[in-house]
C-alpha positions, 0 to 999 in steps of 0.5 A: 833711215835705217835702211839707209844705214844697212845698205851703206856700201862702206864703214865710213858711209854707215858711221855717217847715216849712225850719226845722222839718226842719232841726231834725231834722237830717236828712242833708245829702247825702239833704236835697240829693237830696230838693231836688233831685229836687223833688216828685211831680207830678200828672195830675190837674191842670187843663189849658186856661185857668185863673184864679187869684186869688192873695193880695197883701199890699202892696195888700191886694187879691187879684191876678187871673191868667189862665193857659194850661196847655197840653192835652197837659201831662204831669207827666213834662216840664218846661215853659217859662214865658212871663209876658205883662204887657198894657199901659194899666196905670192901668186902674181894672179889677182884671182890668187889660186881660186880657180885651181883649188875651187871645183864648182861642179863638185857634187857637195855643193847641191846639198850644201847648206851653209854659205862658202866664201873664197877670198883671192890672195896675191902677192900685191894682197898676201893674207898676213897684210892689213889688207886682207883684214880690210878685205875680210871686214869688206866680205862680211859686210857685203855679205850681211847686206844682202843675206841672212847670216848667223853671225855667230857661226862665222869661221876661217880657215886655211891651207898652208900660207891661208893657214898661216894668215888665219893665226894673223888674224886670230891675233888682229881682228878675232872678234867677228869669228866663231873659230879657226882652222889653220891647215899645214900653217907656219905659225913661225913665219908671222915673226917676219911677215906680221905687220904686228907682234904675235901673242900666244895669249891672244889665242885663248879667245878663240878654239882652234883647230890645227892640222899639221902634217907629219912629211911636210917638207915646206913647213917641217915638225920640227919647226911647227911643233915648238910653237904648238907646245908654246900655245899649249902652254898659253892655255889656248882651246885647241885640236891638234893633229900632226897627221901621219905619213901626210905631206903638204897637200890635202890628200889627208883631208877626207880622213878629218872630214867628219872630225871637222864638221862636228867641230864647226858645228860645235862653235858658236861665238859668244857675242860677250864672253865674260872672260877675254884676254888681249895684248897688243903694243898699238892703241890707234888699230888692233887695240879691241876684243869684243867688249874691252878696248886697249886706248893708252899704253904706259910710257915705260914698261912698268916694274910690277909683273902682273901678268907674265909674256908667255913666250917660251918653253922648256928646251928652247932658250929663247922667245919664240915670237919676236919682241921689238915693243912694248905692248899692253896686256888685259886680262878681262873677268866678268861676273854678274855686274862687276868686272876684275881687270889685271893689267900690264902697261895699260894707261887707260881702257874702254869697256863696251857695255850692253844690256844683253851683258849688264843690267843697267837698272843696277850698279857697276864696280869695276877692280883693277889690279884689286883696286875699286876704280869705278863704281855707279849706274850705266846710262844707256846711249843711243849715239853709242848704240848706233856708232857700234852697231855701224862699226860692227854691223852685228845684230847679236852684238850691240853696245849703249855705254863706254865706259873709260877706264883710267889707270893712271 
C-alpha cells in the first residue's frame, strides 16, 4: 500500500491510502523507516525538457509547466530543484511567457545538474494567487513521484512580477523551500495584490536574495528601498543588491551569476529548525510553519504587548504593509526537550513533533509566555505519521505526535 500512496496523483487520494494503512495498524518503528527511506526510484524516466500540464482546482484550468531534468539524471542521486517564475504575468496566454524567456538549445542545459522548473502564469492564474500556491504544491509533488529530489534544496525565484509572487510565497507557504530569489520585485504591491496580510517577521525563516536594479523605471528605488530598510529591521537573512546603472531586464544577471551559485549552493532547509517565527490573521490556511501550527486566534486583540508588529521605519509615518485584521504571532524556540513559546493573540496552538527533534524516551515541557503549560512524555503515532507525511510528502520531514497547546 505504500506504493500506492507515493503514487496517489492528489493530496486527497494520499490522505485516503494514510488512513487506510493506518487502520491497519501497522508498526510505528517499521512505518518511520518505510517514510523514511521513500520509494524506489526509476531509470526509466524522461530526461531533457519535458511538459506538464498539472490539474488546478481554484482556476478549473490546467497549469502548463515546462521542466528540465537533467541528461545524466540517476535515481541513485538526489537532486536539487530550481523553480523559475517569468515575469509579465497578466498575459492572456495560458503557457504565460515561457516560451520567450526559456532558450531550450542553450548550451548550459548539457551540463546542467540540477532539475529546472518553469511554471506558466497568466492572468486567469497571476503568481500572488492561491492558485499558484496550489500549482506549486502540485509541482513538487509530481515531481517527488517520479524523481529523486533532495527536498532540502528545493529553491524560488523570480523576475519582476515572479519576484514579486516569490515574497507571497515567502509569507503563505515557506515550509517546503531552502531560499528565495526575488529579482526586480515590488514588494509594495502585494498590499493590493495579496489574498493575505504581508508580515516582515514571517520573512525571517528563510534567507533571501534580492536584486533590485538602480534605473528601473517599472518598479523605482524609491519605492523598493523603504520595504527593504523594513525587513532589515525585522531582522530577515538577506543579500541585497541594488544594482548600478541596471534597468528592469536581466542584461545585469551575468555579473551576479557566480554570486548566486554560491548562494544556492549554501542553502540547505533545516526540515526542524529549532527557532521559527510566524504570523498570520487566518487559522482555516496559511496557519503553519514547519513544526508549529496557528489553530485559534483571540477574539479581541489582547492588551499585553508581547510581541511588537514590525511595520514601519524612521522617516516614514505610517505602516508599510496594510492592516485590516487582526492577526496572531508566535514566536517559537526550541532547545533539547523544552520549548519556549511567546504569543500575541493566539488562543491555541499545535506543535508537530518527531523523533528526529525530540527524544520521545524523555519528557517534554513547554513555557509559554514564561508559563509552564504542558509538561509529559510523547506517544508516538502512526495515524499522525502517516496523515503528515501524506500532507507533506517529505522523506526528511516526518511528525509522530501533535501536541495541542492551549492558552486560554
Amino acid at each position: 500500500m505504500f506504493v500506492r500512496l507515493w503514487n496517489a496523483s492528489s493530496l486527497s487520494e494520499r490522505l485516503d491510502i494514510a488512513s487506510q494503512i493506518s487502520d491497519l495498524n501497522p508498526d510505528f518503528d517499521h512505518t518511520y523507516q518505510k517514510l523514511q527511506k521513500g520509494r524506489t526510484y526509476l531509470n526509466t524516466i524522461p530526461r531533457g525538457f519535458v511538459e506538464w500540464q498539472l490539474d488546478n482546482k481554484r482556476v478549473g484550468k490546467p497549469h502548463f509547466c515546462l521542466v528540465f531534468i537533467p541528461y545524466g539524471y540517476t535515481p541513485n542521486k538526489k537532486y536539487t530543484v530550481k523553480v523559475f517564475w517569468h515575469g509579465l504575468v497578466s498575459t492572456k496566454n495560458s503557457r504565460g511567457y515561457i516560451d520567450e524567456v526559456i532558450d531550450k538549445d542553450a548550451p548550459t542545459y548539457k551540463k546542467r545538474d540540477y532539475i529546472s522548473v518553469y511554471p506558466a502564469g497568466w492572468k486567469e492564474s497571476m503568481w500572488w494567487a492561491e492558485s499558484q500556491l496550489e500549482n506549486l504544491d502540485n509541482i513538487l509533488a509530481y515531481l517527488k513521484r517520479f524523481y529523486n529530489i533532495d527536498e532540502n534544496r528545493v529553491h524560488l525565484a523570480g523576475m519582476s512580477d515572479g519576484g514579486t509572487g516569490a515574497y507571497n510565497v515567502a509569507n503563505a507557504q515557506p515550509t517546503p523551500w531552502a531560499s528565495f530569489f526575488p529579482y526586480l520585485a515590488n514588494i509594495a504591491g502585494l498590499n493590493a495584490l495579496s489574498f493575505r496580510q504581508i508580515y516582515a517577521a514571517n520573512f525571517t525563516n528563510r534567507p533571501f536574495l534580492i536584486a533590485n536594479a538602480e534605473n528601473d523605471q517599472v518598479f523605482p528605488p524609491r519605492i523598493v528601498l523603504p520595504f527593504a530598510e523594513l525587513l532589515r529591521k525585522a531582522k530577515v537573512k538577506m543579500d541585497f543588491h541594488m544594482m548600478r546603472g541596471a534597468e528592469h531586464n536581466m542584461d545585469w544577471f551575468p555579473k551576479m551569476k557566480s554570486k548566486v551559485v554560491k548562494f544556492v549552493k549554501k542553502q540547505v532547509r533545516n526540515p526542524f529548525p529549532n527557532q521559527l517565527y510566524w504570523e498570520t490573521e487566518t487559522t482555516h490556511k496559511y496557519q503553519r510553519i514547519h513544526w508549529l501550527c496557528i489553530d485559534e486566534l483571540t477574539e479581541t486583540p489582547e492588551e499585553t504587548q508581547r510581541i511588537s508588529d514590525i511595520n514601519t521605519i524612521l522617516g516614514i509615518n505610517r505602516q508599510l504593509f496594510e492592516r485590516r485584521k487582526m492577526s496572531g504571532r508566535v514566536m517559537a524556540k526550541k532547545s533539547a526537550n523544552e520549548v519556549h513559546l511567546t504569543t500575541q493573540n493566539v488562543k491555541s496552538l499545535r506543535l508537530l513533533c518527531s523523533p528526529n527533534h525530540f527524544d520521545f524516551a524523555k519528557p517534554v515541557r513547554v513555557f509559554a509566555n514564561q508559563q509552564l503549560v504542558f509538561e509529559g512524555n510523547l506517544q508516538k503515532d502512526t495515524h499522525t505519521l502517516l496523515k503528515w507525511h501524506a500532507i507533506d510528502f517529505d522523506r526528511t520531514m516526518l511528525f509522530a505526535s501533535e501536541l495541542k497547546i492551549d492558552l486560554a
